[in-house]
N, C-alpha and C positions, 0 to 999 in steps of 0.2 A: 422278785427279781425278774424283770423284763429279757427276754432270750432274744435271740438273732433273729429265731422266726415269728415269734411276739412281733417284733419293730417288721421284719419284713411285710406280716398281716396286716397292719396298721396304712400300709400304702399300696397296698396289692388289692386290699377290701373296695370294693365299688358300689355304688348306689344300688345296682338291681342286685348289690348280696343282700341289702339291708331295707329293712323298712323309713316310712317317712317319720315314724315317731321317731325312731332308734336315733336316725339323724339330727332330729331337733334336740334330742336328750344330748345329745354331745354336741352341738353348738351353740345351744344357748348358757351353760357355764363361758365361755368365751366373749360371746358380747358385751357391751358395756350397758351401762344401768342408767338411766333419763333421771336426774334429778327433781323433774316436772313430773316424773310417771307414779300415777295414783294405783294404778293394775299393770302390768306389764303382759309379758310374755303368757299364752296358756288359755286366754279366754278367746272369743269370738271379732272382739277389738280390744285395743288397751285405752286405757281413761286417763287424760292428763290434765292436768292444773294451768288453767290461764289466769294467770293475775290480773293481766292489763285489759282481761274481756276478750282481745283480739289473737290471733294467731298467724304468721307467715308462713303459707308452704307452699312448695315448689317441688317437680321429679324429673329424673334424669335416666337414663336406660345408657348401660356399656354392653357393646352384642361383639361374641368373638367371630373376626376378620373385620370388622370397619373399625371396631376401634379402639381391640386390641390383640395381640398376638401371646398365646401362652409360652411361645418361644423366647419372648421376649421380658412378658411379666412372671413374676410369681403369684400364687392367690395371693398372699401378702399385698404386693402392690397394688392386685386387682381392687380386695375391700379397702386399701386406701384410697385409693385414686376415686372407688365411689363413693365413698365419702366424704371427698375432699371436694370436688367437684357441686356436688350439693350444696355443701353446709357454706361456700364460697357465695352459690346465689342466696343463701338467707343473709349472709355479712352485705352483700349488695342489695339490701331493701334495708340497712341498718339497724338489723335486729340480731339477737344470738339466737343460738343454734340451741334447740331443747331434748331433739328428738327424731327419732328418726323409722322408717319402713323399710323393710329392704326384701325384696322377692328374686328367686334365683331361680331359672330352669336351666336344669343342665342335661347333657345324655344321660341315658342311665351306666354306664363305662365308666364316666368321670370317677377317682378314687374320692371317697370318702374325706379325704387327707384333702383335698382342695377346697371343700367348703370349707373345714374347720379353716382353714389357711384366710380363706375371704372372712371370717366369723375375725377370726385376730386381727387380721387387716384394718377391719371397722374400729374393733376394739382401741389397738394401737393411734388411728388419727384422733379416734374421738378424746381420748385421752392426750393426745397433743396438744391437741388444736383445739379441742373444745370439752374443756372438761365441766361436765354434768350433764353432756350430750351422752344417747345412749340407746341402744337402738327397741325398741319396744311392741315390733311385733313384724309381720311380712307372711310369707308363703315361699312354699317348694313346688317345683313342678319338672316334665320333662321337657328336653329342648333337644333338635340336631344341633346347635350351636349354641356351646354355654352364654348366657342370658345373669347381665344385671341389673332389675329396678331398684332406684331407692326412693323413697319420698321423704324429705326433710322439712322439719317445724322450726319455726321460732318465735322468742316473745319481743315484743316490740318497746318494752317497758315503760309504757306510757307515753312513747315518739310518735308521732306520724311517722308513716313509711317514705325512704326516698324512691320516687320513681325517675323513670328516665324522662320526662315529661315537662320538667321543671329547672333547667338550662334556661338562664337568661344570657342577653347580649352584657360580652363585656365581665364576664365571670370568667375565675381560672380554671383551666381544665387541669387537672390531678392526677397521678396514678400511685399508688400503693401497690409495694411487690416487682415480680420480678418481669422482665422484657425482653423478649425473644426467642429466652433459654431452651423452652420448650420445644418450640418451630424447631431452631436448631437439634436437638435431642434427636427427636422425629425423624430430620432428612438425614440427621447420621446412621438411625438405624436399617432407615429403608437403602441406603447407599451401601453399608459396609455391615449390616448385621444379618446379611443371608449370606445362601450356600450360591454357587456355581450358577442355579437356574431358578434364582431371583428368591430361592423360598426363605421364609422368618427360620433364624438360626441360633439356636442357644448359645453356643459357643462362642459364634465369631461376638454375639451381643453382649456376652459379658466381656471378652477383650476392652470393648468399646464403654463397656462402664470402667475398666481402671482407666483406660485413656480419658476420655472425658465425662468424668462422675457426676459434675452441675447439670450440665446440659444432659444428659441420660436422667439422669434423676428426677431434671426440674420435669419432664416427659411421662416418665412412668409413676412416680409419686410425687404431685405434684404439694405444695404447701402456700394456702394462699392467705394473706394476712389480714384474717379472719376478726380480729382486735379493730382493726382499723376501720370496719362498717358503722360499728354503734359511735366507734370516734368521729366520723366523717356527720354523722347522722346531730350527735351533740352540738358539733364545729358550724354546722346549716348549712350542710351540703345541698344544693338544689337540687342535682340529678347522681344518682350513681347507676354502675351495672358490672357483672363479673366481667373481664375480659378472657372470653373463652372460644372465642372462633376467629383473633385476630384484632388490634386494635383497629385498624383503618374501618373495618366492619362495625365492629360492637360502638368506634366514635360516632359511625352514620346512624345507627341505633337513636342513638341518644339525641343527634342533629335530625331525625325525620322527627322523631315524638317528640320534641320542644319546637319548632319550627325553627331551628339556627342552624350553624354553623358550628366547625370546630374545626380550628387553624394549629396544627403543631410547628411547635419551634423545631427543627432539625437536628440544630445544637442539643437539642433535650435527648433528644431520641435513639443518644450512642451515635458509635461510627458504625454500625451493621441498621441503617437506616428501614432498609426495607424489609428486612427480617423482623425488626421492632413494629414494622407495621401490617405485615401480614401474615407472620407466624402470631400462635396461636396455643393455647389449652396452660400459659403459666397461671390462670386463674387470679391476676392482680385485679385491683379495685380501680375503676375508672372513671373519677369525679368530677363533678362542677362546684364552686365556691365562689361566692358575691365576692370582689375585688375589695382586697383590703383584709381581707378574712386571715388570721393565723392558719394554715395550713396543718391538719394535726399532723403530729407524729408519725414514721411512714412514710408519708404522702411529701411526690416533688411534682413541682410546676412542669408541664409539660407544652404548654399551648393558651390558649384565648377562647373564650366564646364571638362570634360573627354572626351578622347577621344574614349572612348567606344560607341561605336556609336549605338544609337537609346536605348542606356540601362539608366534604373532610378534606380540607388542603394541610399541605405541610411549607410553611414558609412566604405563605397565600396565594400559593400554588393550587389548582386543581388536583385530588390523590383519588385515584383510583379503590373503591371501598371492595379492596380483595380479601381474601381470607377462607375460613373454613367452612362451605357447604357440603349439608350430607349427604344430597342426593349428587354434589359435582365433585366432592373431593375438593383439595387446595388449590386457589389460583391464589400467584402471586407466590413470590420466595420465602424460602423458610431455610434457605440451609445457602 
C-alpha cells in the first residue's frame, strides 16, 4: 500500500538523488517498443530492420525558454510534442515512422517525476499516431535548461521519397491538418497566460485551456496527420514538407527548391487569413499534386503551382514569406 509520503517521495526525488541507471530502470518500462527494433534499449546502439534497404531520418531539439515554457506544458505534452514534431517530418518525405532516439539533459533538480512524464508522453503519441513506432535508445545528461533531442526513422516501403524539389508549374497545392490553430494557441498564451510582469504562468494558462482548448491544445500537443504522408506519397505527390514554421515560409521552402511559384486561394485560407499564413508549429502536411490528381483523403486544394519562381502570393498577389525564425522569433501575425 503506497502512503502519503510514498507519493510525496515519488515527486520530491530529483535527479542528483538518484543515479543515471536508476533512472533509465524506471523509464524505460514506459516507452514504447519499435516494431522494426531487432535490439532495443540496453546495448551501445540498437539494430533495426530495413526491409526497403533504405531508411528516413530526421532530428529536432525542444530547449526550455525558446520553445517551451514548463509553466505552460506538462512533461506529458513535453514527450508528445517531441514526438509529434518528428515523426510529422518522416510523414513529410512519405514514409512511416519506425523508430525513434531521444536524449534529454536536464538540471540535476529536475524531479525524477518529469522524465518518467516525457517517457509517457512519447509513449502515448507514438501509440496515437503511430503505432509500432517506439523509441529504441538515446542518452541522459546534465543541462542549466531542460534539453529535448529526438531523432526519428522511417521506412519508405519501397516509395521514392517526396522532396520539396519536385513542384511543377500548374500542380495543386494541398494541405492535410490543421491552419493557424497553433499561431493562435501561442499568441494567446503569451497575451493572457502570465502573471503581472509578463512571466509564463500555470494558472492563468490553464484558465485559457477551458477557454480555448483547440487552439491551446493544437499549441502544446500538437497532432499531425501523419496517415496522410505515405497517402500523398501513393496519390504522386510531387513535393511535400511539414508546415512547422508558418505556411507563407515552409510555401517558399518548397517555391525556392522547385524553382516555382505558389499562389494561395484566400478563399481557402479561412477568414483569419494571416494567421493561416504566418502562424505556425500545427504541423499539417503541405503538398503539390499534377492537376487532375484525386487529392487523398485529408488533403484540400489550397492554391496553384506558378511559374513565378521562388514567390508565395495569395490571390497572385505578392506575400510576404513571414513566419517562425529561431534566431528572430515570429514576424508576421499569429493571434
Amino acid at each position: 500500500m503506497t502512503t502519503a509520503d510514498d507519493a510525496s517521495a515519488l515527486f520530491t526525488e530529483t535527479l542528483n538523488d538518484v543515479s543515471e541507471i536508476a533512472v533509465l530502470e524506471r523509464i524505460f518500462p514506459r516507452l514504447p517498443r519499435s516494431s522494426a527494433e531487432l535490439l532495443g534499449p540496453g546495448d551501445d546502439a540498437a539494430v533495426l530492420s530495413a526491409p526497403d534497404g533504405r531508411f528516413v531520418v530526421t532530428t529536432d531539439m525542444m530547449i526550455q525558454g525558446p520553445d517551451f515554457r514548463l509553466a505552460w506544458s506538462t512533461p506529458q505534452d513535453l514527450g508528445w510534442k517531441a514526438a509529434a514534431t518528428n515523426l510529422s517530418d518522416i510523414a513529410a518525405m512519405g514514409a512511416r515512422p519506425t523508430a525513434l532516439v531521444v536524449a534529454i539533459a536536464a538540471p540535476p533538480s529536475t524531479p525524477v517525476a518529469v522524465l518518467e512524464g516525457i517517457a509517457d508522453g512519447l509513449r502515448e503519441c507514438c501509440e496515437a499516431l503511430a503505432p509500432g513506432c517506439g523509441v529504441v535508445g538515446g542518452d541522459l545528461s546534465a543541462s542549466d535548461a531542460l534539453t529535448l533531442s529526438v531523432t526519428a526513422f522511417g521506412d519508405l516501403e519501397g516509395r521514392e521519397p517526396v522532396r520539396r524539389s519536385g513542384a511543377r508549374v500548374g500542380d495543386v497545392v494541398a494541405l492535410a491538418g490543421r491552419l493557424g490553430d497553433a499561431g493562435v494557441g501561442l499568441a494567446l498564451l503569451f497575451r493572457h497566460g502570465v502573471d503581472d510582469d509578463g512571466m509564463p504562468n500555470a494558472d492563468r494558462a490553464a484558465v485559457l485551456k477551458g477557454q480555448y482548448p483547440d487552439e491551446v491544445a493544437a499549441q502544446l500537443r500538437p497532432v499531425p496527420p501523419l496517415d496522410c504522408g505515405p497517402a500523398a506519397a501513393i496519390a504522386g505527390a510531387t513535393a511535400m514538407l511539414d508546415v512547422s514554421d508558418g505556411l507563407a515560409l515552409d510555401a517558399g521552402r518548397i517555391a525556392r527548391a522547385s524553382g516555382v511559384g505558389i499562389d494561395f486561394a484566400s478563399a481557402a485560407l479561412g477568414v483569419r487569413v494571416d494567421v493561416a499564413l504566418s502562424g505556425g508549429e500545427d504541423h499539417g502536411l503541405l503538398a503539390t499534386f499534377p492537376p487532375g490528381v484525386r487529392l487523398p483523403e485529408g488533403f484540400r486544394a489550397l492554391g496553384v503551382v506558378t511559374a513565378d519562381v521562388g514567390s508565395v502570393l495569395v490571390d497572385g498577389q505578392p506575400r510576404t514569406q513571414d513566419g517562425w525564425d529561431p534566431y528572430r522569433g515570429w514576424d508576421g501575425a499569429v493571434g
